[in-house]
DRENTORKOL-3810 file (N, C-alpha, C; in nm, 4 decimals):
REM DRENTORKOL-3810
@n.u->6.5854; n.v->-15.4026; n.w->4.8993; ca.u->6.5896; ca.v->-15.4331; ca.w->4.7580; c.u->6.6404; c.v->-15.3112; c.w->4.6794
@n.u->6.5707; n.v->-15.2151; n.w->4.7004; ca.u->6.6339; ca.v->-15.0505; ca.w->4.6481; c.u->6.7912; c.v->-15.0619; c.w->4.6552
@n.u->6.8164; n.v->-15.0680; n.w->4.7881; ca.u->6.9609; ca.v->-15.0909; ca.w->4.8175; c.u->7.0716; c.v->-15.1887; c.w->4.7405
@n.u->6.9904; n.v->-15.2459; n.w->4.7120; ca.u->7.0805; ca.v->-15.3997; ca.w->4.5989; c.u->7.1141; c.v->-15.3140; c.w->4.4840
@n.u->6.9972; n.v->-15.1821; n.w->4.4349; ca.u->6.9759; ca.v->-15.1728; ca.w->4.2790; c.u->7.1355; c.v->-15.0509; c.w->4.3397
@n.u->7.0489; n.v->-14.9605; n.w->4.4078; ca.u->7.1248; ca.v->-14.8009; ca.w->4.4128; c.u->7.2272; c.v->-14.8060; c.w->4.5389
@n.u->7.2887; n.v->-14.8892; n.w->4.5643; ca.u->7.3917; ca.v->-14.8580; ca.w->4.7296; c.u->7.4661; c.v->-14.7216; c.w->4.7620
@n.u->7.4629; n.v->-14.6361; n.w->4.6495; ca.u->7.5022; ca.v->-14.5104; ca.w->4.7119; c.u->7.4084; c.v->-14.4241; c.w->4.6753
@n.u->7.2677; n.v->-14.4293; n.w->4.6638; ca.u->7.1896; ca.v->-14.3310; ca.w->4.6534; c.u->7.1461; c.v->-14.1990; c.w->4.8234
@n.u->7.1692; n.v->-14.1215; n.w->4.7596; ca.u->7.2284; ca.v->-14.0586; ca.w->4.9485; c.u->7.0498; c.v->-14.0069; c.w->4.9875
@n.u->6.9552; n.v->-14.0059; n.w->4.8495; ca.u->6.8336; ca.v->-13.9931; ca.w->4.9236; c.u->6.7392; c.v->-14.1205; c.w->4.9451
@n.u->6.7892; n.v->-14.1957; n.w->4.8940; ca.u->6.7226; ca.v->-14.3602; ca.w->4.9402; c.u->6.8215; c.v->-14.3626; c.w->5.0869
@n.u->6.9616; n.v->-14.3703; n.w->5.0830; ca.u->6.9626; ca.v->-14.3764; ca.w->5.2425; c.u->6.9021; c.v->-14.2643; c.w->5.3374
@n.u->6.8871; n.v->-14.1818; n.w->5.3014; ca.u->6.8248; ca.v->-14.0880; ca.w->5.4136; c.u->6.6502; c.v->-14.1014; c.w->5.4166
@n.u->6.6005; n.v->-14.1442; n.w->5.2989; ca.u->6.4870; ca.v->-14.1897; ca.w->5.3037; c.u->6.4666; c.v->-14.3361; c.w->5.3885
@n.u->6.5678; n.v->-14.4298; n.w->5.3988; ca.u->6.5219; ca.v->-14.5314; ca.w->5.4803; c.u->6.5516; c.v->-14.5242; c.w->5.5955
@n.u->6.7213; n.v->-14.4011; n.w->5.6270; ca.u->6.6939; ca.v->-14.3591; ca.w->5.7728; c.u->6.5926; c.v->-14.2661; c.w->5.8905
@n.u->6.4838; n.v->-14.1928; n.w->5.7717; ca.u->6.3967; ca.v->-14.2000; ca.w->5.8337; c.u->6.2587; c.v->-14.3266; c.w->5.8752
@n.u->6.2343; n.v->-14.3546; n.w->5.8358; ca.u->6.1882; ca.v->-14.4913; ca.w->5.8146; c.u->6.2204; c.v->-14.5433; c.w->5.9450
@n.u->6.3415; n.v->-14.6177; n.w->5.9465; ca.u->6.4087; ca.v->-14.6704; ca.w->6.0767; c.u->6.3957; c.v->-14.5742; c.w->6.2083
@n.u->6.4410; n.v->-14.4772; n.w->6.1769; ca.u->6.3969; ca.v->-14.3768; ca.w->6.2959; c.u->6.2625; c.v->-14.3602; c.w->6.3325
@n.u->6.1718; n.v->-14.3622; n.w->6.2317; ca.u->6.0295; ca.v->-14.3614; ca.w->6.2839; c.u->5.9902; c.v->-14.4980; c.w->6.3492
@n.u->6.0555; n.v->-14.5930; n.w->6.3381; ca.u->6.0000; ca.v->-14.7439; ca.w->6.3725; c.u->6.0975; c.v->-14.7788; c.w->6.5157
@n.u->6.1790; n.v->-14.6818; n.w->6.5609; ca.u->6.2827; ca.v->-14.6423; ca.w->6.6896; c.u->6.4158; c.v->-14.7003; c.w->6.6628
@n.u->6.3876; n.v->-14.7464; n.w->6.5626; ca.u->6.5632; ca.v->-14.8274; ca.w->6.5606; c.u->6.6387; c.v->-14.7444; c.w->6.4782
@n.u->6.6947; n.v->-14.6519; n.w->6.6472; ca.u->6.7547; ca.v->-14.5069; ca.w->6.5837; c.u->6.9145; c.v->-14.5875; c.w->6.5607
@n.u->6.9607; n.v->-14.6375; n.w->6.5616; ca.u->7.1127; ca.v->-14.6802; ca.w->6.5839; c.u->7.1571; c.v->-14.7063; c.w->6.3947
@n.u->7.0238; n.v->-14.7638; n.w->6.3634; ca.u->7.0243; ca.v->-14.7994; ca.w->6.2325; c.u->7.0273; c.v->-14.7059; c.w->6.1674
@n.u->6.9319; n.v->-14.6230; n.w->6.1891; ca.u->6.9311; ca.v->-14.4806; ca.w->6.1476; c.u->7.0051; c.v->-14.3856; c.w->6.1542
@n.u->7.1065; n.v->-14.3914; n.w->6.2511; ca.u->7.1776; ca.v->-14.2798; ca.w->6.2332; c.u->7.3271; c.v->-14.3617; c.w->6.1044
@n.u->7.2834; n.v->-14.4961; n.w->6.0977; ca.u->7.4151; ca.v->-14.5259; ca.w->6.0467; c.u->7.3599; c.v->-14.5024; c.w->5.8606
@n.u->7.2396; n.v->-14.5517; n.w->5.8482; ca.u->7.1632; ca.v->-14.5071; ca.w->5.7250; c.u->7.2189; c.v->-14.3257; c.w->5.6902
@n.u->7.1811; n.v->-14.2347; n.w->5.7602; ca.u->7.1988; ca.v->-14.0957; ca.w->5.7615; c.u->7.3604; c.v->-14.0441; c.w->5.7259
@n.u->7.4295; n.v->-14.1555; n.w->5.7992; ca.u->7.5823; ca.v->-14.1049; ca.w->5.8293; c.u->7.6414; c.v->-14.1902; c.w->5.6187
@n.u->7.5528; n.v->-14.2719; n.w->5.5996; ca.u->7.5974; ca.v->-14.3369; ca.w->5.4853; c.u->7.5350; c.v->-14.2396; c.w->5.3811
@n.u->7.4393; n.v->-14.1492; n.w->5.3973; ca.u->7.3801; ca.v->-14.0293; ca.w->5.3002; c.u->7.5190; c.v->-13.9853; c.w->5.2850
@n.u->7.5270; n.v->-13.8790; n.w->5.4322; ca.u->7.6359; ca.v->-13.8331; ca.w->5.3857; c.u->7.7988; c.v->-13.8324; c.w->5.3471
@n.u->7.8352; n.v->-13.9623; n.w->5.3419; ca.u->7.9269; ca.v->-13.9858; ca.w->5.2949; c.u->7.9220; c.v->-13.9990; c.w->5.1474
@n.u->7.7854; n.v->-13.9992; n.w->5.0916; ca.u->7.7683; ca.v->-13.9857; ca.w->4.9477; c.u->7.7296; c.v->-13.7965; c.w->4.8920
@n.u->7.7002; n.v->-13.7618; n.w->5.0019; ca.u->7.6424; ca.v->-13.6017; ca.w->5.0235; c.u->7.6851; c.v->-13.5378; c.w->5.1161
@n.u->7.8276; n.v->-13.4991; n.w->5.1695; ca.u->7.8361; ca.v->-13.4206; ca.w->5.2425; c.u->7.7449; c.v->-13.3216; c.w->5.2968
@n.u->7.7120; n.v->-13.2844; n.w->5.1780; ca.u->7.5984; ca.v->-13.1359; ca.w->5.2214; c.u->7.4531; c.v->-13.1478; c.w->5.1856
@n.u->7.3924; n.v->-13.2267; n.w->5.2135; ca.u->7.2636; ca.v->-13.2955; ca.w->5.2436; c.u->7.2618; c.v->-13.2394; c.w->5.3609
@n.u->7.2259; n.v->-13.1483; n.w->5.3717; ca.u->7.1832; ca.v->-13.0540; ca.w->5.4724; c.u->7.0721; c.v->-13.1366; c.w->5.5596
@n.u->6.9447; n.v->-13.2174; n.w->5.4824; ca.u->6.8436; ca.v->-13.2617; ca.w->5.5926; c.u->6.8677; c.v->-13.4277; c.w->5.6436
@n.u->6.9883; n.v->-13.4727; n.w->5.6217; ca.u->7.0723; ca.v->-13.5833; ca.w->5.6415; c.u->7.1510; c.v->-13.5570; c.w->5.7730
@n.u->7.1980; n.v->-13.4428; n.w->5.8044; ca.u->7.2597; ca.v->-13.3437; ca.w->5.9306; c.u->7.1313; c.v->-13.3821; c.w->6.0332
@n.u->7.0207; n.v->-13.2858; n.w->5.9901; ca.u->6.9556; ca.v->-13.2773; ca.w->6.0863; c.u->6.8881; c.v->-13.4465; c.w->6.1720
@n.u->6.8226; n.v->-13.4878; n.w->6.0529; ca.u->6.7964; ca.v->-13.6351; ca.w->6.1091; c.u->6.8752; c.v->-13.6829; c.w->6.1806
@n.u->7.0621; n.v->-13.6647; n.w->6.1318; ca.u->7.1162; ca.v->-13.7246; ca.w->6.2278; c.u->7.1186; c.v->-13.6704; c.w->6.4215
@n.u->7.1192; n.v->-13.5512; n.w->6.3659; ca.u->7.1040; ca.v->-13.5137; ca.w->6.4884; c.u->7.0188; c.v->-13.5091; c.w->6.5805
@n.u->6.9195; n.v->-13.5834; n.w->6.5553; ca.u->6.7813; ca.v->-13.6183; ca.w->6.6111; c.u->6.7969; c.v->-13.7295; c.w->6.6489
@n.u->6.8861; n.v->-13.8397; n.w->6.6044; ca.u->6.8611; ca.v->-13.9469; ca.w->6.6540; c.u->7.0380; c.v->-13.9912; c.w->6.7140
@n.u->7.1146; n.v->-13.8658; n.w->6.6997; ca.u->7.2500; ca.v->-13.9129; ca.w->6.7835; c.u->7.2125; c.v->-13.7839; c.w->6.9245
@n.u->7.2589; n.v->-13.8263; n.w->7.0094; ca.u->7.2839; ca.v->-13.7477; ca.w->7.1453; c.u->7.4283; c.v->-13.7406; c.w->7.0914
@n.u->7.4645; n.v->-13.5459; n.w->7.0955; ca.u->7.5702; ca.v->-13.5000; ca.w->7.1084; c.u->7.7099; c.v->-13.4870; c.w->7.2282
@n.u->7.7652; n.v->-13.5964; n.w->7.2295; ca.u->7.8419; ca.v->-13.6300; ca.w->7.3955; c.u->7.9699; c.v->-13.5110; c.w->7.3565
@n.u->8.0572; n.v->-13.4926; n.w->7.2190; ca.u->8.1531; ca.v->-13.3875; ca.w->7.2616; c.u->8.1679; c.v->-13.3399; c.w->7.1219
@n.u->8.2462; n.v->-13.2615; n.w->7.1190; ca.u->8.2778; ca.v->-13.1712; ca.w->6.9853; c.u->8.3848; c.v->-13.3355; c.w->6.9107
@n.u->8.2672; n.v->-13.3531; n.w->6.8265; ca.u->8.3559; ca.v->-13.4627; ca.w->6.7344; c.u->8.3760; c.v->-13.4275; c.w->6.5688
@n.u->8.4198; n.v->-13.5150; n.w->6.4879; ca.u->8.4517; ca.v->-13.4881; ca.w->6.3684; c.u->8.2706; c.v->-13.4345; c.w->6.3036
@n.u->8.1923; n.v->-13.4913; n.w->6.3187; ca.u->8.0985; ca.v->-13.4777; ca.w->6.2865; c.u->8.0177; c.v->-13.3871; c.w->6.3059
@n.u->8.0384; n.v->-13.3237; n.w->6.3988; ca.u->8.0136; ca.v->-13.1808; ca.w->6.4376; c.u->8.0619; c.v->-13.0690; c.w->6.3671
@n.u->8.1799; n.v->-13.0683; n.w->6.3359; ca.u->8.2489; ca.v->-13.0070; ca.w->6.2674; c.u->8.2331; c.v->-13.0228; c.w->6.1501
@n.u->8.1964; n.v->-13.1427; n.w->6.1113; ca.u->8.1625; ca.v->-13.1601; ca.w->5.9651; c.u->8.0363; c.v->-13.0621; c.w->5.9195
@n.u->7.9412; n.v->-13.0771; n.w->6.0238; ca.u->7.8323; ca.v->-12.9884; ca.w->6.0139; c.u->7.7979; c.v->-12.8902; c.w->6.0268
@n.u->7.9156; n.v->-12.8053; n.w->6.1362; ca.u->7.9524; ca.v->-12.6620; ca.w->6.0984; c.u->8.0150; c.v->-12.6252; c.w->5.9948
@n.u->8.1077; n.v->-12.6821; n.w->5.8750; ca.u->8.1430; ca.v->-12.6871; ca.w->5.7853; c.u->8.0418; c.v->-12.6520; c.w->5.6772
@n.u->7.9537; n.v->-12.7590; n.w->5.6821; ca.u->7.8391; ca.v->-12.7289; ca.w->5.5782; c.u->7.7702; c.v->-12.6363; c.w->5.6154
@n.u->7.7221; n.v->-12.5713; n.w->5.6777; ca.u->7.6554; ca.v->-12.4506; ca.w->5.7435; c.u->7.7295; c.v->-12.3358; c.w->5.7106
@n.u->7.8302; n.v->-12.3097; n.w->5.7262; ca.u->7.9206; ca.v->-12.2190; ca.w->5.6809; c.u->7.9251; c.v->-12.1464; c.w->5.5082
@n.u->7.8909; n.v->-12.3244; n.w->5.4448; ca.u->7.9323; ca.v->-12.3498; ca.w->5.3217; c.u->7.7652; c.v->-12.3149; c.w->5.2263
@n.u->7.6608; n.v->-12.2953; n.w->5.3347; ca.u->7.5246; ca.v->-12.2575; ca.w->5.3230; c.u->7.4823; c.v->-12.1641; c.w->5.2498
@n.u->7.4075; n.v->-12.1050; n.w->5.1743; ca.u->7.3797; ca.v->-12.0119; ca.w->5.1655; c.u->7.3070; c.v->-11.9250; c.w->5.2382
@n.u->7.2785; n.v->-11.7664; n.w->5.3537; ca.u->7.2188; ca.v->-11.7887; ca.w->5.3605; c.u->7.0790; c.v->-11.7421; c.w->5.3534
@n.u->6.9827; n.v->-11.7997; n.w->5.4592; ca.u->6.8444; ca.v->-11.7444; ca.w->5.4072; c.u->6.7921; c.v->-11.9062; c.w->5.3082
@n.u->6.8634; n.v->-12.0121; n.w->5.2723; ca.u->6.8269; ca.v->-12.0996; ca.w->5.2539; c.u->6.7903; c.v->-12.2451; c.w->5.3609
@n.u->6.6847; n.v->-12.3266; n.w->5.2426; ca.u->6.6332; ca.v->-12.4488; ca.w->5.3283; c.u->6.7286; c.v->-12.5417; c.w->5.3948
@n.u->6.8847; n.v->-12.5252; n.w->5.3572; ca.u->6.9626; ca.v->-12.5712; ca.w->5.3802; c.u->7.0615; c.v->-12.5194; c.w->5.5098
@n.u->7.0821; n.v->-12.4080; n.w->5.5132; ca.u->7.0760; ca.v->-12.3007; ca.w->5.6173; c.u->6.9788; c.v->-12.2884; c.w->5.7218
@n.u->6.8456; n.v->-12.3555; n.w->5.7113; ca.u->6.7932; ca.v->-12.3626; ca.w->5.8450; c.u->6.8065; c.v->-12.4659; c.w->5.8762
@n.u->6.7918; n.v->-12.5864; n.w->5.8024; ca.u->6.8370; ca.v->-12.7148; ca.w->5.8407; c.u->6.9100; c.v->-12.7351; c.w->5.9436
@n.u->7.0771; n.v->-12.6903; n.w->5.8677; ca.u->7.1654; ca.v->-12.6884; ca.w->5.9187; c.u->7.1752; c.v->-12.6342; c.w->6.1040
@n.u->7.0932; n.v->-12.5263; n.w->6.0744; ca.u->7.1281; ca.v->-12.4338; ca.w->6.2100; c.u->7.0150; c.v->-12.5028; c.w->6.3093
@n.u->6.8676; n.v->-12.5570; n.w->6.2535; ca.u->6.8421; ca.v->-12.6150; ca.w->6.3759; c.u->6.8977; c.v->-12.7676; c.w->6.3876
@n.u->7.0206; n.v->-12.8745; n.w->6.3399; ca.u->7.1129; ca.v->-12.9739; ca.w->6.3476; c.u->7.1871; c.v->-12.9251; c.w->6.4420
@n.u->7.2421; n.v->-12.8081; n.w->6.4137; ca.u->7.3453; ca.v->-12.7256; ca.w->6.5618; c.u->7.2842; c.v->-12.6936; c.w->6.6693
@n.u->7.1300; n.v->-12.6439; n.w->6.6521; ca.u->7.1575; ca.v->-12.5763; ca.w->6.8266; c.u->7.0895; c.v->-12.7084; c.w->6.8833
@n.u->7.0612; n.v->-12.8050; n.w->6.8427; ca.u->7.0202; ca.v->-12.9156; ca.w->6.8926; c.u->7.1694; c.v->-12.9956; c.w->6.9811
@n.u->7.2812; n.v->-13.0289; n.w->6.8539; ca.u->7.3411; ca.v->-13.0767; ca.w->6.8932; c.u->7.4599; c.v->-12.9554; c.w->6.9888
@n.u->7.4293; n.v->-12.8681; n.w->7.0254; ca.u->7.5143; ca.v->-12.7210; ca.w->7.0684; c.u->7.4473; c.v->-12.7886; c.w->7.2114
@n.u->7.3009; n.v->-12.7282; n.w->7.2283; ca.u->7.1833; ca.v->-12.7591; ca.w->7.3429; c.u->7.2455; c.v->-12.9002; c.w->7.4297
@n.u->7.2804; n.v->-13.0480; n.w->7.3166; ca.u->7.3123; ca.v->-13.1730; ca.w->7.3885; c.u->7.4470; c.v->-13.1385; c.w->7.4396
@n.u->7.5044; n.v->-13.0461; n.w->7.4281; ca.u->7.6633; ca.v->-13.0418; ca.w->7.4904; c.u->7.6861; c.v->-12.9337; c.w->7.5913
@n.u->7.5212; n.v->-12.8794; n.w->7.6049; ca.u->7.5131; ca.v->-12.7956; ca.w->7.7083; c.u->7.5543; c.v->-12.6582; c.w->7.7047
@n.u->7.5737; n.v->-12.6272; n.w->7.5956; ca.u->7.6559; ca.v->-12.4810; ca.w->7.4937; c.u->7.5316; c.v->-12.4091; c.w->7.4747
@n.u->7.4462; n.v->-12.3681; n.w->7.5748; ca.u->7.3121; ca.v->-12.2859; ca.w->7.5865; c.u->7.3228; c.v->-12.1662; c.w->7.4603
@n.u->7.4093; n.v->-12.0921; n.w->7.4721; ca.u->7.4167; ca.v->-12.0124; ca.w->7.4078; c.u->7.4729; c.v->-11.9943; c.w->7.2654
@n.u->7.5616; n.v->-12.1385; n.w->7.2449; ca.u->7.5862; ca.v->-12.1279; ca.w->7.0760; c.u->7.4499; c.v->-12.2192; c.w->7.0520
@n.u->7.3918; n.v->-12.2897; n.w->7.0864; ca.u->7.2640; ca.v->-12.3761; ca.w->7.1079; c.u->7.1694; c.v->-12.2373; c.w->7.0561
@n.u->7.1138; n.v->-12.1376; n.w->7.0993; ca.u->7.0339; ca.v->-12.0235; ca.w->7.1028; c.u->7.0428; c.v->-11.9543; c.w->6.9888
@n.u->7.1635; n.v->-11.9294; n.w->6.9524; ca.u->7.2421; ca.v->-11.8341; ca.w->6.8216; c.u->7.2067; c.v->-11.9637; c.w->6.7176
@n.u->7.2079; n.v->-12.0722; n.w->6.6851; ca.u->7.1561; ca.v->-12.1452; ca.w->6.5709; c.u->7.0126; c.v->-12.1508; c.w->6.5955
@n.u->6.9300; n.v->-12.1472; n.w->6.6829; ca.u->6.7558; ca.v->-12.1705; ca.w->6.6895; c.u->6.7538; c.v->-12.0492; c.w->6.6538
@n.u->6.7826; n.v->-11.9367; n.w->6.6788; ca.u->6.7346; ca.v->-11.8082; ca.w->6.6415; c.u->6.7424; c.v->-11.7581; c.w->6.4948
@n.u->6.8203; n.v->-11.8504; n.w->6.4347; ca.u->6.8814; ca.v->-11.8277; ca.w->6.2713; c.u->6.7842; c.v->-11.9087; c.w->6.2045
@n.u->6.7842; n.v->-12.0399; n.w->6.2516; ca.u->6.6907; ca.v->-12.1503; ca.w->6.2131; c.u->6.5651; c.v->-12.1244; c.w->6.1388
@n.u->6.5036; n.v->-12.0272; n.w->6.3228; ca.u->6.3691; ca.v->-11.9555; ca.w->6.2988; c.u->6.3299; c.v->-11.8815; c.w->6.2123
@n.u->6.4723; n.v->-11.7405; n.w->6.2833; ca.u->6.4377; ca.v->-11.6933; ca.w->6.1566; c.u->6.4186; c.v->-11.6630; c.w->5.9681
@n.u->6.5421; n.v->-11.7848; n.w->5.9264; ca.u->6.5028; ca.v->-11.7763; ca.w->5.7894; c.u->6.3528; c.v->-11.8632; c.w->5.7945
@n.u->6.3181; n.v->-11.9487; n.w->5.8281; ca.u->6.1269; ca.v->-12.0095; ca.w->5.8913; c.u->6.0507; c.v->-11.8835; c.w->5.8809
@n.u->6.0883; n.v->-11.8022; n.w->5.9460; ca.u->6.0008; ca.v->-11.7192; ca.w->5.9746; c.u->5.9504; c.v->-11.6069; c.w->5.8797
@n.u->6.0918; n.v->-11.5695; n.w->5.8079; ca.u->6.0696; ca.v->-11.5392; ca.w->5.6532; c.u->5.9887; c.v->-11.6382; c.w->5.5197
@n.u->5.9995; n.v->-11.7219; n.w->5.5495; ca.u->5.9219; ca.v->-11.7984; ca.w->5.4570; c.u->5.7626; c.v->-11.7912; c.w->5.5153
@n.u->5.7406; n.v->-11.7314; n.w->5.5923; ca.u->5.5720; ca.v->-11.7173; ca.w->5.6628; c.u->5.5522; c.v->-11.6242; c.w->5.6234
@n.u->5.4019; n.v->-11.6087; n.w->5.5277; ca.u->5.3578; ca.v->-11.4554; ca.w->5.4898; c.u->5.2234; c.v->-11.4762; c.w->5.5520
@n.u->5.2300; n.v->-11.3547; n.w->5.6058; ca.u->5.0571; ca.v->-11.3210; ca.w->5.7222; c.u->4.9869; c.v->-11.2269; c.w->5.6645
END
């Protein structure tokens, strides 16, 4: 019904592609996520969801799209870790151990700056 009112709202679709993803019907979900960002390129936590619910098979447009926005990051931002744990996830699914490692370690550490002990 949302969808009738707002069809390009890019956080109602990423809000119902989680939704779908939590209920397993990831297929839906990643197409919900992929329709964020065609309204939001740089919906940084639209990246990551997707990449949670696509298995990374090769360096595609979409990959690139998402090193793009990462690039385009600021960083030390929520958007910047996003981004970097979306990569070493989808780096990790293509078996790229080590560009996979170099985004978890960035990920973390702006995370880890936001932790005061």
């Amino acid at each position: 019904e949302a969808l009738a009112i707002r069809p390009k709202d890019a956080d109602l679709l990423h809000g119902l592609g989680v939704g779908l993803m939590e209920k397993g019907s990831l297929a839906e979900a990643a197409e919900h996520f992929r329709q964020a960002l065609a309204v939001d390129p740089g919906m940084a936590r639209a990246w990551l969801m997707l990449t949670q619910v696509k298995r990374q098979q090769e360096r595609d447009a979409e990959l690139a799209g998402m090193e793009a926005q990462h690039a385009k990051a600021p960083e030390g931002s929520l958007a910047r870790m996003q981004l970097s744990f979306g990569l070493g996830k989808a780096n990790d699914d293509l078996k790229d151990y080590g560009r996979a490692f170099d985004y978890f370690a960035e990920g973390n550490a702006i995370r880890r700056a936001g932790i005061d002990y």
